[in-house]
C-alpha positions as CSV (number, residue, x, y, z in Angstrom):
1,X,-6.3,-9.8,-67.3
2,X,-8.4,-8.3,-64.5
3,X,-8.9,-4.1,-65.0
4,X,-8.3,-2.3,-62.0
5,X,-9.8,0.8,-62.7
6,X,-10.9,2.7,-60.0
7,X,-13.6,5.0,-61.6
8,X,-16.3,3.4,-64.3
9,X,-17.9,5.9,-67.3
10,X,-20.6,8.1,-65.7
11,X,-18.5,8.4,-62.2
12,X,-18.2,11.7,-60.6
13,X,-15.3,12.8,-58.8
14,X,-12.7,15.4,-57.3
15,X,-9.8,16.1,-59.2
16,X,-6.7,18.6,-59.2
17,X,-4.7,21.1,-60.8
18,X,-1.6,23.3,-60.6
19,X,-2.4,26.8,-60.2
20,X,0.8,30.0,-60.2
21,X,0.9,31.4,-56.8
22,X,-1.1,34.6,-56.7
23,X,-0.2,37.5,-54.3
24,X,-1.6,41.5,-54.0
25,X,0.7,44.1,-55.5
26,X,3.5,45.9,-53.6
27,X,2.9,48.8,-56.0
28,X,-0.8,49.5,-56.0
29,X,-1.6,46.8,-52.6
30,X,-3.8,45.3,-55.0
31,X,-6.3,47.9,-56.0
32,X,-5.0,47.9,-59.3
33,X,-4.8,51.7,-59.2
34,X,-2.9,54.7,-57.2
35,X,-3.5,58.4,-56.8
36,X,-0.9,60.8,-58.6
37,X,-1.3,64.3,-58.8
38,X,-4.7,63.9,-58.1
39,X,-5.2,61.6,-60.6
40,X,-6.3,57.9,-60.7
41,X,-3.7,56.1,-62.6
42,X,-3.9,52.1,-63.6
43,X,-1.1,50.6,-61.8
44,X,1.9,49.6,-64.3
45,X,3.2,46.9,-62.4
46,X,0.4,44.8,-62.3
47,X,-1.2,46.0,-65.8
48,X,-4.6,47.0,-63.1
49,X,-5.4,43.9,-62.1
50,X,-4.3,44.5,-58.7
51,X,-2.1,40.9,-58.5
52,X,1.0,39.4,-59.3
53,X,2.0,35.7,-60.0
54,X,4.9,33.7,-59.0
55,X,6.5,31.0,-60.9
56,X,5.6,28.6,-58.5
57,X,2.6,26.6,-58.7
58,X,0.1,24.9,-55.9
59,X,-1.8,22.1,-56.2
60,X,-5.4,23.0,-55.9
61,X,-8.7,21.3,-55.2
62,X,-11.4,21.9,-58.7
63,X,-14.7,22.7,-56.4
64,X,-16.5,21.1,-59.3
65,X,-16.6,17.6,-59.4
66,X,-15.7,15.8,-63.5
67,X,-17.6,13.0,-65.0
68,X,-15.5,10.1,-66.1
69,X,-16.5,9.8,-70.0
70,X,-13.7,7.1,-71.3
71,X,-11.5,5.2,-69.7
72,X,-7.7,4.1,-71.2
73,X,-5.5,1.1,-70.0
74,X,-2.0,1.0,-71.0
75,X,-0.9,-2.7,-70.0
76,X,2.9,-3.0,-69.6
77,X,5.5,-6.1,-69.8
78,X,5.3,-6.7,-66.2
79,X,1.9,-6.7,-65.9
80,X,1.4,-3.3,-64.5
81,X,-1.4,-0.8,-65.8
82,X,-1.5,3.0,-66.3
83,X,-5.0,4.4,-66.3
84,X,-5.9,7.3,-67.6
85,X,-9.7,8.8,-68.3
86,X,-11.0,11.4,-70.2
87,X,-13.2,14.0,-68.2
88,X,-15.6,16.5,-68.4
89,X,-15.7,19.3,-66.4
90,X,-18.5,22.1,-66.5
91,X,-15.9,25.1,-64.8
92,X,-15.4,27.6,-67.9
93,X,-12.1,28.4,-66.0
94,X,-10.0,25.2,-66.5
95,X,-9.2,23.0,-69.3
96,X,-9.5,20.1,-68.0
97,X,-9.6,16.9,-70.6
98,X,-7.6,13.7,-68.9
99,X,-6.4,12.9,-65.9
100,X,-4.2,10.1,-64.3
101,X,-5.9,7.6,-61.3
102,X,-3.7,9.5,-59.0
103,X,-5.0,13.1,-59.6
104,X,-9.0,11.2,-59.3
105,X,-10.7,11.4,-55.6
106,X,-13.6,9.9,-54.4
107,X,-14.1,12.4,-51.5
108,X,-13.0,16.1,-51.6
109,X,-11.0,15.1,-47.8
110,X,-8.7,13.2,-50.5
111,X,-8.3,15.3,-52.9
112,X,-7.4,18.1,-49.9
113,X,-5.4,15.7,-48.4
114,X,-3.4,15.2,-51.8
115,X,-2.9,19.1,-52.2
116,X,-0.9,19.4,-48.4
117,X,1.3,16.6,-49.3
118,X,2.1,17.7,-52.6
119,X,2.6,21.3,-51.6
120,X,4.5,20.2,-48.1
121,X,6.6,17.5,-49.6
122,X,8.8,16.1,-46.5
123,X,12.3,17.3,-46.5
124,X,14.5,13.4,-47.1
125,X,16.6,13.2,-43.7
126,X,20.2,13.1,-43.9
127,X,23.2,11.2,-41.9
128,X,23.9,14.8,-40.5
129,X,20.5,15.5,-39.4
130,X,20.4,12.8,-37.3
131,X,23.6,13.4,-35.8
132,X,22.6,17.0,-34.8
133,X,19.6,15.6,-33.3
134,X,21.7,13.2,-31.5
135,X,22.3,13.0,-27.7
136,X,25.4,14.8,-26.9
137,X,27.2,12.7,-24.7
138,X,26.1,10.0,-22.1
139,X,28.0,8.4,-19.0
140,X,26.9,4.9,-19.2
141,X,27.5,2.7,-16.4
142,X,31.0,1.6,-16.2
143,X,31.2,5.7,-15.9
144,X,32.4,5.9,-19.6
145,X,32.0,9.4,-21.6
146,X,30.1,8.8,-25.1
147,X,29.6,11.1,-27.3
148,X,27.5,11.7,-30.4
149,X,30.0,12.7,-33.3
150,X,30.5,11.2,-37.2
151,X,30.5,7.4,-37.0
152,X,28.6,7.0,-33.6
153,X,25.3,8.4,-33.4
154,X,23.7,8.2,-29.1
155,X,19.6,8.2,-29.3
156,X,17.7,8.8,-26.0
157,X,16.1,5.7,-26.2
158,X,19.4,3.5,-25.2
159,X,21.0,2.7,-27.9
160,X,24.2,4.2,-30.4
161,X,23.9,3.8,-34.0
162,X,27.4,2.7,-35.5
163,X,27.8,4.3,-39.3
164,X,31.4,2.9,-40.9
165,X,31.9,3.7,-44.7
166,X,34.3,1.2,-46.0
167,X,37.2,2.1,-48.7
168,X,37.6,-1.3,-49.8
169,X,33.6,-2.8,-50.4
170,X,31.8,-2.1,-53.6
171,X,29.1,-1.7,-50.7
172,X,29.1,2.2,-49.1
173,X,27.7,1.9,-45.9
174,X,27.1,-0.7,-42.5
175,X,25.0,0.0,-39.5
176,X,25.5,-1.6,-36.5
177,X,23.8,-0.9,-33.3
178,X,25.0,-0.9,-29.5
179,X,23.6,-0.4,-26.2
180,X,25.4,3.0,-24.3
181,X,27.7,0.5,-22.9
182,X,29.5,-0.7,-25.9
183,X,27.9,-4.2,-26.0
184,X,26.9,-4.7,-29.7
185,X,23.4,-6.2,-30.4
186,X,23.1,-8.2,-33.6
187,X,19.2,-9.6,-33.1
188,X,17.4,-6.1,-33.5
189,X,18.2,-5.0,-36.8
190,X,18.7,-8.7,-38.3
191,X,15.0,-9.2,-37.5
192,X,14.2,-6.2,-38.9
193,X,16.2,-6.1,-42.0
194,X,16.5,-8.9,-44.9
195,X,20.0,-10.2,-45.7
196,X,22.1,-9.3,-43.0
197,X,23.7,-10.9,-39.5
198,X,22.7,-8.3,-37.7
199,X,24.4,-5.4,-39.1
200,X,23.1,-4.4,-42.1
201,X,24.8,-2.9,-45.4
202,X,23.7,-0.3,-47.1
203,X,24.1,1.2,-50.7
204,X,23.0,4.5,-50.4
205,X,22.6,7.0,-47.7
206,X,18.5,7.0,-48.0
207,X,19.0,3.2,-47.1
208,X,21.0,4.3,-43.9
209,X,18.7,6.9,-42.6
210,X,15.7,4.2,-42.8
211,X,18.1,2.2,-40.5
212,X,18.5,5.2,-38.5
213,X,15.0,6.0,-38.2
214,X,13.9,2.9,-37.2
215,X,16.8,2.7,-34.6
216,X,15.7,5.9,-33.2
217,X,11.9,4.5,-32.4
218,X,13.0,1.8,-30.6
């Protein structure tokens, strides 16, 4: 079996790590110290140090790069690999001893780029977020009134997503899509999306907002 490791022993790279929000005291504004009576007193609520931690964490760039010095494969039943490798790292101010291929970058852009997604994770859409972003209403041409509401989501782009969540199927939900008319189209989404005839059924709502989404960038 092939290895597909994307570091070798000796490598340098970038690398990551988890680090408590710090902020300046509210008590002291981060001098460590106030004035009392005249007096210079070490501030209690920060213990002098002038900052406070939060719970939360950030991921954050290591400015110095680690040396690979092992690498270990864990092959699995389906063939799949996890790789980790044991680094060295010459910053005094992090223990740093193995990391996963994920948390390894070739390029401190990557590494960066790793930190704003992990820290700005994207917010999962749901059925009523894209009916609030939903058109309204819409007179279509036989001078008919359409309106966005449950069930029956109107994008600018021409076309009405149809949502219907069945009692009676083991399935939850099927999406259909018409033009602002009322004529239902049944190529568009069957070319998009396996097994269906052109409306597609969904188990879950994440499956209907990636119909949704796709609808709406028509």
């Amino acid at each position: 079996m092939e290895l597909r490791n994307k570091f070798n022993v000796g490598d340098e790279a970038y690398t990551v790590i988890r680090k408590p929000i710090q902020y300046d005291c509210p008590v002291c504004d981060g001098t460590g110290k106030f004035n009392h009576n005249g007096y210079n007193v070490k501030c209690p609520h920060c213990c002098g140090t002038g900052k406070l931690t939060d719970k939360k964490t950030l991921w954050n760039v290591v400015e110095e790069k680690v040396t690979i010095g092992s690498i270990r494969v864990n092959i699995h039943s389906n063939n799949g690999q996890s790789i980790k490798y044991k680094v060295y790292c010459k910053n005094v101010l992090y223990t740093i001893n193995s990391r996963p291929e994920s948390q390894l970058f070739l390029t401190i852009e990557e590494a960066e780029k790793f930190c704003y997604d992990g820290n700005n994770p994207i917010k999962s859409k749901t059925i009523k977020d894209y009916i609030a972003d939903g058109v309204p209403f819409v007179i279509n041409s036989m001078n008919e009134r359409r309106e966005t509401r449950e069930g029956s989501i109107i994008f600018p782009n021409g076309w009405v997503a149809s949502i219907v969540k069945p009692t009676n199927s083991p399935k939850q939900y099927t999406v259909a899509i018409f033009d602002y008319d009322g004529y239902l189209n049944l190529e568009i989404l069957r070319k998009h999306f396996d097994n269906n005839d052109g409306v597609v059924i969904c188990n879950t709502e994440d499956e209907v907002c990636k119909v949704l989404e796709y609808i709406k960038n028509l």
